[in-house]
C-alpha positions as CSV (number, residue, x, y, z in Angstrom):
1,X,163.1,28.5,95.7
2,X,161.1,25.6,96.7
3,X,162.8,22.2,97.4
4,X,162.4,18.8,96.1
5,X,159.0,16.5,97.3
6,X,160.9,14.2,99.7
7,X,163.0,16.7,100.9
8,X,160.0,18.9,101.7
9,X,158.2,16.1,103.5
10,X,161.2,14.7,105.6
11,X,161.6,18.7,107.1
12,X,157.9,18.9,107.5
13,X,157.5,15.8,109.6
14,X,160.5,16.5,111.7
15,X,158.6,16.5,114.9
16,X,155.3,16.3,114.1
17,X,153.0,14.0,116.0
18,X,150.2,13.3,113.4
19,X,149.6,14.5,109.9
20,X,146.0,14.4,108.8
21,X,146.8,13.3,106.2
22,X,150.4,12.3,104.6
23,X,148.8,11.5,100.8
24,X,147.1,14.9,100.9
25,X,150.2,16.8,102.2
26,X,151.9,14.6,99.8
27,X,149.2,15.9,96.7
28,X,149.3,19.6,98.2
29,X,153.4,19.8,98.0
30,X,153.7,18.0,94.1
31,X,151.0,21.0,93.0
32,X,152.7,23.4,95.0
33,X,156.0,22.5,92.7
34,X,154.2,21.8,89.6
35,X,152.6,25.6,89.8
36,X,155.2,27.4,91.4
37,X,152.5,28.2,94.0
38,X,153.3,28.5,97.9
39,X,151.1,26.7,100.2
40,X,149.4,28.7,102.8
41,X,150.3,27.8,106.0
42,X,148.3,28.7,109.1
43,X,148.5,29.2,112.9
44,X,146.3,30.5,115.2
45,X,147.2,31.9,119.0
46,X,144.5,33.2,121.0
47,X,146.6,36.5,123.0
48,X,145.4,35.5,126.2
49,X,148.5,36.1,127.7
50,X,151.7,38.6,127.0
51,X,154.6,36.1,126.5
52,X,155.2,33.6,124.2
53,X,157.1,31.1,126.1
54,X,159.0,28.3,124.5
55,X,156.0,25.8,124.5
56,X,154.8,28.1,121.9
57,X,158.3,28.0,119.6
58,X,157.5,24.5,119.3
59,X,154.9,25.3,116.5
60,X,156.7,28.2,115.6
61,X,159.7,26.5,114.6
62,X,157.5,24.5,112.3
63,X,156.5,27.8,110.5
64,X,159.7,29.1,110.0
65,X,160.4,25.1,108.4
66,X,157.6,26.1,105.9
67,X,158.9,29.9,105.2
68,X,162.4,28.1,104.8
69,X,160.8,25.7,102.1
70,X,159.2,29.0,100.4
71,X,155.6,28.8,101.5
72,X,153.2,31.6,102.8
73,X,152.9,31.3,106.4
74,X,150.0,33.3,107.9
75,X,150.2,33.7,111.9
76,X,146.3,34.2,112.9
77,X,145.6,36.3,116.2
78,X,143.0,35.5,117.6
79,X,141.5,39.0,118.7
80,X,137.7,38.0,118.5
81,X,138.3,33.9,119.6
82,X,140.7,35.6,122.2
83,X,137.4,37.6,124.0
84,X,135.8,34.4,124.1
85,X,138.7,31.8,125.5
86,X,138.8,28.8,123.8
87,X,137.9,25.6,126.6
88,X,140.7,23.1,125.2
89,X,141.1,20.6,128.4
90,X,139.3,23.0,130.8
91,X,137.0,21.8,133.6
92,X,135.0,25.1,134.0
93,X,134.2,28.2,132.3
94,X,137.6,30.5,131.4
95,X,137.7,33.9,132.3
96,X,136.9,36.1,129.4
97,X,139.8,38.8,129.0
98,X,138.3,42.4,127.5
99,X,138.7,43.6,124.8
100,X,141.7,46.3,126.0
101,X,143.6,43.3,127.5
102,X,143.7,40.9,123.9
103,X,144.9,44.2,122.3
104,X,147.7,44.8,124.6
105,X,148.7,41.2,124.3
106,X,148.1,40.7,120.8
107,X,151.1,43.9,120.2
108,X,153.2,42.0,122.7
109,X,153.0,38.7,120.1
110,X,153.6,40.6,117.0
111,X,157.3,41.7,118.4
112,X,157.6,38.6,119.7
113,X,157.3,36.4,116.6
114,X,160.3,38.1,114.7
115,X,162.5,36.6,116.9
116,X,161.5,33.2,115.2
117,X,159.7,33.6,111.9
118,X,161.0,35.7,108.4
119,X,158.6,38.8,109.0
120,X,159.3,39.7,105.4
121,X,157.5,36.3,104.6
122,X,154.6,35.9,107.4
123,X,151.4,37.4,107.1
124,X,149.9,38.5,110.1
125,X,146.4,38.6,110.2
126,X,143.4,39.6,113.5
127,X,140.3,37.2,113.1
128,X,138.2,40.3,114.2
129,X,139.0,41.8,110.4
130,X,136.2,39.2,109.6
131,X,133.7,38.4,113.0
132,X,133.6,41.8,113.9
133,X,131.7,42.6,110.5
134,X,129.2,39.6,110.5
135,X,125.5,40.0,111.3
136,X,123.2,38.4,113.1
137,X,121.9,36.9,110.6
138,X,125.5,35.7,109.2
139,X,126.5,34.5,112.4
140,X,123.3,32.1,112.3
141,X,124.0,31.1,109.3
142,X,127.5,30.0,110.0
143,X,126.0,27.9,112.9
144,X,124.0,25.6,110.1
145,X,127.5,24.7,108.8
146,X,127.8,22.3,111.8
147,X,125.9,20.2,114.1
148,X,125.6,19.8,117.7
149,X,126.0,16.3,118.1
150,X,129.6,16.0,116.2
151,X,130.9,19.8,118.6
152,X,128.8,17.4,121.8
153,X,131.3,14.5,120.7
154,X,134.4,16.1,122.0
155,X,135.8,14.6,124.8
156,X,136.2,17.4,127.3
157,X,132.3,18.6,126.6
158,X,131.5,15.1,127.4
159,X,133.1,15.0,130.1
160,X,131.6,17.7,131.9
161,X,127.9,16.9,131.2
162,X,128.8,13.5,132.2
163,X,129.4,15.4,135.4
164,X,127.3,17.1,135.6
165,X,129.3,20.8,134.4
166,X,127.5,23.3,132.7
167,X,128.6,23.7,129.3
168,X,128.0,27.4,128.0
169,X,127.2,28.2,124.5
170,X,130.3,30.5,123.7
171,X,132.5,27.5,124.2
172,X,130.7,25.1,122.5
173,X,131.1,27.4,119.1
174,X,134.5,27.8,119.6
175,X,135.9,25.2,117.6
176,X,133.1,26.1,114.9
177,X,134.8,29.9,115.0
178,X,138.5,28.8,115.1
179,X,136.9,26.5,112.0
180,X,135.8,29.3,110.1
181,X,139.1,31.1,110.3
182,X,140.2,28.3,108.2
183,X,137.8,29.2,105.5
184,X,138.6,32.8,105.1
185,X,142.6,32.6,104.7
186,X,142.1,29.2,102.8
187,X,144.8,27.5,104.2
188,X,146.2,24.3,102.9
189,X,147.9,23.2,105.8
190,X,147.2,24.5,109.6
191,X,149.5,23.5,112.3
192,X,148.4,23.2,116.2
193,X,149.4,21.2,119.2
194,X,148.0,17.9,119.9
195,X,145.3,19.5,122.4
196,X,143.9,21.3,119.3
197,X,143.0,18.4,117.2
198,X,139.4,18.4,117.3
199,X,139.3,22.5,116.5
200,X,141.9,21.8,113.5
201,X,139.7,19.2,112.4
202,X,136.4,21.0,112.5
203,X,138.5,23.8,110.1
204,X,138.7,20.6,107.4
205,X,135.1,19.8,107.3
206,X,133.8,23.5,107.2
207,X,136.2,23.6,104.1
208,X,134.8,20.9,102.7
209,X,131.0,21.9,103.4
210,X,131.8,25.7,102.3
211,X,133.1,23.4,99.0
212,X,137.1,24.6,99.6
213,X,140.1,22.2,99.3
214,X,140.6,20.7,102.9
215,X,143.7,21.7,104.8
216,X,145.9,19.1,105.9
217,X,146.1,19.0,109.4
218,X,150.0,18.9,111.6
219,X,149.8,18.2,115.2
220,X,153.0,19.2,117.1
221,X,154.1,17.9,120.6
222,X,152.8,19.5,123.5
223,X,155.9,20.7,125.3
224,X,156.1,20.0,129.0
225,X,157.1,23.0,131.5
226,X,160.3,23.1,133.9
227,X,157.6,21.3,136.2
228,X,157.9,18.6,134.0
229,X,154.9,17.2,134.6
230,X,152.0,19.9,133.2
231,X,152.5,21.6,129.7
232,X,154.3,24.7,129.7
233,X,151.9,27.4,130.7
234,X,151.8,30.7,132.6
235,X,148.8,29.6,134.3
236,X,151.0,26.7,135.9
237,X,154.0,28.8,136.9
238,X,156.4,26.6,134.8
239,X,157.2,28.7,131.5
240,X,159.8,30.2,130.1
241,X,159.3,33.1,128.4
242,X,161.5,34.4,124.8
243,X,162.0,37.4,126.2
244,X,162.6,37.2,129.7
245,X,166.4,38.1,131.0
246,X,169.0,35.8,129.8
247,X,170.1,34.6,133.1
248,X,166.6,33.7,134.5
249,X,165.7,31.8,131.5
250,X,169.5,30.2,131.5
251,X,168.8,29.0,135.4
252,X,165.0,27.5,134.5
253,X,166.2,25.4,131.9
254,X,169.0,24.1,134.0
255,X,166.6,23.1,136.7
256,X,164.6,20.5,134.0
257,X,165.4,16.8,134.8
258,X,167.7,15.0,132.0
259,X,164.6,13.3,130.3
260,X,162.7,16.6,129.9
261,X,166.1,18.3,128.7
262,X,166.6,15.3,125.5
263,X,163.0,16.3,124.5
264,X,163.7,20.2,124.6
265,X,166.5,19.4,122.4
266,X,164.2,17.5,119.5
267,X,161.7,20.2,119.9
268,X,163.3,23.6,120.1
269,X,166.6,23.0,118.4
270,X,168.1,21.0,115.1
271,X,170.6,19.3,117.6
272,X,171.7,15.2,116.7
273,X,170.0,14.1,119.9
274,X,172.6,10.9,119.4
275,X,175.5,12.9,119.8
276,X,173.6,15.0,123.2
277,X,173.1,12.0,124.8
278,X,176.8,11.1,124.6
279,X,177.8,14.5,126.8
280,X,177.9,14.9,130.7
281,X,174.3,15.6,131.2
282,X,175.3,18.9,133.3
283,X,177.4,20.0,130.0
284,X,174.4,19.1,127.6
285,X,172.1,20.7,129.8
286,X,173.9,24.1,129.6
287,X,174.4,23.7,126.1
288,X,170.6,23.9,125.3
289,X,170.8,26.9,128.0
290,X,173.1,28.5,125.6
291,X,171.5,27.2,122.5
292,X,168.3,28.8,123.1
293,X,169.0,31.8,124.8
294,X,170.9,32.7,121.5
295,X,168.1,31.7,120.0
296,X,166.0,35.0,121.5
297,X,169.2,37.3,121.7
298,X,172.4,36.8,120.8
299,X,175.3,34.4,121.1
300,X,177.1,37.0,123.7
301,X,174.2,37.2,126.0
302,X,173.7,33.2,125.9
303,X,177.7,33.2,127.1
304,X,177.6,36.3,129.9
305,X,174.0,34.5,131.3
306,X,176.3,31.0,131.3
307,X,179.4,32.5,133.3
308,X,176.7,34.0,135.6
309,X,175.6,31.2,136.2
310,X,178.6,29.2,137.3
311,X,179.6,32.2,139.0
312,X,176.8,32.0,141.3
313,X,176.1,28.4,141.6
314,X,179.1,26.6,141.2
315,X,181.5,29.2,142.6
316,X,178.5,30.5,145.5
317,X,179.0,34.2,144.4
318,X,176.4,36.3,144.0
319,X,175.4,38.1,140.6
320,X,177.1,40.9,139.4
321,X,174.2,42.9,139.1
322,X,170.8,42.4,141.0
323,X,167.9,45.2,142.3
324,X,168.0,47.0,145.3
325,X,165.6,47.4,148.1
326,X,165.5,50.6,150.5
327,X,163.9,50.1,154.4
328,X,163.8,52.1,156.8
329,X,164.5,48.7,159.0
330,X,160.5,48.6,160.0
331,X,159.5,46.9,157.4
332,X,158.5,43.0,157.7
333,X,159.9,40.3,155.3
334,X,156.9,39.6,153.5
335,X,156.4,43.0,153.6
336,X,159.7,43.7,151.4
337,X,159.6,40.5,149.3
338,X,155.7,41.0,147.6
339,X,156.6,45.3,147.6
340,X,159.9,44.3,145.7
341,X,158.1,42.1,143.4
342,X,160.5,39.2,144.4
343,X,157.1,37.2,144.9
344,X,154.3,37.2,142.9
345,X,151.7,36.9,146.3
346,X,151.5,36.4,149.8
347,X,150.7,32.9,149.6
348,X,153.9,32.2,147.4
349,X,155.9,33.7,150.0
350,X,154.6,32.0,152.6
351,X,155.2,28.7,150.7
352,X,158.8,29.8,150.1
353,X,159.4,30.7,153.7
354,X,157.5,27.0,154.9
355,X,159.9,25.4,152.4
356,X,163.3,27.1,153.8
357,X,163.9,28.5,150.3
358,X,164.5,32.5,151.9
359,X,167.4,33.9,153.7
360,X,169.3,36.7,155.0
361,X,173.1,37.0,154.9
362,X,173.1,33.5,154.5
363,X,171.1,32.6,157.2
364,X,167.4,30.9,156.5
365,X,164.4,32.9,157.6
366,X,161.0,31.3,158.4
367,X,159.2,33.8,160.4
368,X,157.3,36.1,157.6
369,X,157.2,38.8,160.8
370,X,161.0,39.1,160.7
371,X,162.3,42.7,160.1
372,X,166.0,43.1,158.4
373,X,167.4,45.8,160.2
374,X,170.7,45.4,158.5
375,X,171.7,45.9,154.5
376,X,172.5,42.9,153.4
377,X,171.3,40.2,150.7
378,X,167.6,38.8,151.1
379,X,167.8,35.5,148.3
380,X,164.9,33.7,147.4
381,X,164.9,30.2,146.0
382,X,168.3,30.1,143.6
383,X,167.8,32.7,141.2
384,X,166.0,35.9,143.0
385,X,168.3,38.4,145.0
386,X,167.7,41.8,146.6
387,X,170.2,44.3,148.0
388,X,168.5,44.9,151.0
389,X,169.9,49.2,152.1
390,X,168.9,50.7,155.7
């Protein structure tokens, strides 16, 4: 059952940076009422990456707001847009993923939304179900929708021929193709972060040319990563992912600073932030560990990855349960630490190594030539352990 006007608009702007614009949303929610019809709500993620890492649960959240108020929400995968990349705040050219790889992904996102949204109440939809079937003669058609000068306008394109950057033709239509998504699901309202405001945008006026109602456009927060400096992103090394292991994700989010904690608390929880800031800030800060790790599975393991935790940081035990590592005591350290997967390259555990962050029984190891010819426990930074057996 949909909810009053002003109740609908105070949980809609929760959060939300810009609305694009209020009198419309305002106009779009009285009809909604008046015609016992549910808005359609769009989002669009481009699977160019397995995980959906809290930075994303930021707009999610705002979905499942929408479900909650008894509209249609309709998560958009980006299949086609995905094979293409979109160049939001890139200096050069991405790398285009194949088609194989955006599949895999895309299956990976469609699990991973349950944990957030009502699947009984999203529609998921693959933008391929329309591109795939367009001509070539549709596809140049589509292109007279929009000019060159307004997609030349954007800030980042003008940037780089200001510099001199080539610009390539795939990027320039992708906020013309992300536009035209808009059209075909006919979405009243489309929600995006604040680095998507010029795609969003584009989806309003290709309404209005192809003579639809224009969407109202939400920008969300960009969420910053346990870096706290770059947006949360895989290709910054500072996300953290629904679905990773309770404990790893319980030990990043204890390792944000105290100003970057308060704003995970607005944006992935419906926490008082008045009564947070009123707590220790080590107590708060493990409370949002536990809040959101019960978030993505379950209240127990949220309790079991906090006890780890002190267990092994406050009390300076180690886990109850970590891998184990078999040598016949030849084997170099970096060697065992990129074979184990304990790094992710050689260069990282090089870094690590320069930076003191290894040892061995306790005892710091800097030498990546240095052979354990001993069981014992090879730790890595503060989370990562191995069971090292001759």
């Amino acid at each position: 059952m949909q909810k009053a006007l002003q109740e609908q608009l105070k949980v809609i702007k929760r959060g939300v940076v810009e609305v694009f614009s209020e009198g419309e949303l305002r106009k779009k929610i009285e009809e909604s009422i008046n015609e016992k019809r549910p808005l359609v709500i769009k989002a669009g993620f481009d699977p160019t990456a397995p995980d959906i890492h809290l930075g994303h649960t930021v707009l999610l959240r705002k979905l499942r707001h929408f479900q909650e108020l008894g509209h249609q929400v309709v998560f958009l995968i980006g299949d086609f847009t995905g094979l293409i990349g979109d160049p939001t705040g890139k200096s050069e050219k991405r790398k285009q993923l194949s088609r194989e790889e955006v599949l895999a992904n895309a299956a990976t996102y469609k699990e991973q939304v349950g944990k957030i949204l009502d699947m009984d109440k999203t529609k998921i939809v693959f933008n391929s179900e329309w591109f795939d079937k367009m001509s070539g003669l549709d596809f140049a058609r589509l292109l007279t929708h929009y000019t060159a000068t307004r997609l030349l306008e954007r800030d980042d394109f003008s940037l780089r021929l200001k510099e001199g950057k080539p610009l390539y033709m795939s990027e320039l239509i992708y906020p013309l193709l992300q536009g035209y998504d808009s059209v075909v699901l006919k979405s009243d309202v489309e929600v995006g972060g604040t680095d998507q405001i010029f795609n969003l945008l584009v989806g309003r006026e290709l309404q209005k040319d192809f003579e639809q109602p224009q969407q109202v456009v939400l920008t969300m927060p960009l969420l910053e990563g346990t870096d706290g400096v770059q947006k949360m992103s895989k290709s910054f090394d500072n996300y953290i992912g629904i679905s990773e292991p309770p404990r790893e994700m319980f030990g990043k989010i204890m390792s944000i600073s105290y100003e970057l904690m308060l704003k995970y608390y607005e944006l992935l929880t419906d926490e008082d932030i008045s009564e947070i800031k009123k707590m220790h800030p080590k107590e708060a800060k493990a409370g949002l560990a536990e809040i959101v790790i019960a978030q993505y599975h379950s209240k127990e393991k949220a309790k079991e990855a906090r006890l780890e935790f002190e267990r092994v940081f406050s009390h300076k035990e180690l886990p109850k349960d970590f891998p184990e590592y078999k040598t016949d005591g030849q084997q170099t350290l970096l060697n065992i630490l990129l074979k184990s997967g304990l790094v992710k390259s050689g260069n990282e555990a090089r870094r690590l190594l320069k930076q003191g962050a290894v040892s061995f029984n306790d005892t710091k190891i800097d030498k990546e030539t240095f052979i354990p010819r001993n069981k014992g426990v090879l730790k890595v930074g503060t989370r990562r352990f191995l069971k090292i057996i001759i």
